[in-house]
N, C-alpha and C positions, 0 to 999 in steps of 0.2 A: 504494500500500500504506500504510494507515496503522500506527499502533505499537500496536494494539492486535492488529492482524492477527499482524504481525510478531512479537508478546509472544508467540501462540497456534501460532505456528509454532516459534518456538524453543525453548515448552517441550513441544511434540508431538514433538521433533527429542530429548531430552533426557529423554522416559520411559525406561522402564527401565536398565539397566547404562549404565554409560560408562564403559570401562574406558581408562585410556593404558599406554603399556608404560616403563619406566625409562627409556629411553632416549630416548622424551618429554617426560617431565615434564624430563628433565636438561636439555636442549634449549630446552627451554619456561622453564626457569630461566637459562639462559646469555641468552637472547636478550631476557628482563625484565633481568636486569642491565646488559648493552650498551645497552641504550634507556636503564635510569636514568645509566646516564654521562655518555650523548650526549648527555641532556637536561641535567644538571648541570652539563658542559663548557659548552652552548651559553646558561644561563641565570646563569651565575657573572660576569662580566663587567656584567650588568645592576646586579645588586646593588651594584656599587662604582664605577658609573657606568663608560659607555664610552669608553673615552681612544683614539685614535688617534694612533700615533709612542710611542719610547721615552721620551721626557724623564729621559733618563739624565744631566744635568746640563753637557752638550756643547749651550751656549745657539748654537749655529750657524746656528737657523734663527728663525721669527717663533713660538718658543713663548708667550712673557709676554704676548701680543697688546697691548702698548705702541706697534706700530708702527715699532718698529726693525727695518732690514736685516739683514746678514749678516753679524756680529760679525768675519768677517775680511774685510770690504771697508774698511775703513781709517776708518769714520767712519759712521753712524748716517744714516737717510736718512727724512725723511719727506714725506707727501705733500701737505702744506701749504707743505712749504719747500724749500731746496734741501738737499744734500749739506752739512755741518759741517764 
């Protein structure tokens, strides 16, 4: 089927009345809103880049990528040397 086909069918589909009843269109409006959320929800996190972990200031883990351990194992470790 190409889109012209296609064109000639949807608006043969779409002569005369088309009527929806209230309780369509309301429907037909809830469910364009829930799609712009879902879409907003899933495209917000782009925009401010995607972080993965809380970085809530609890340096416990290898966030600063310096290459240091785990702030409570006693001493900094890396992979060129040994333990401090």
């Amino acid at each position: 089927m190409t889109f012209t086909e296609l064109k000639e069918r949807t608006c043969s589909n779409l002569e005369g009345e088309v009527t929806l009843s209230r309780v369509n269109i309301v429907l037909l409006g809830a469910v364009l809103l829930l799609a712009g959320i879902c879409l907003g929800l899933l495209a917000a996190p782009v925009t401010h880049g995607i972080t993965i972990g809380s970085h809530n200031g609890c340096n416990n883990a290898n966030n600063n990528g310096n290459g240091s351990g785990n702030a409570n194992d006693g001493g900094s470790y890396h992979s060129d040397r040994a333990e401090d």
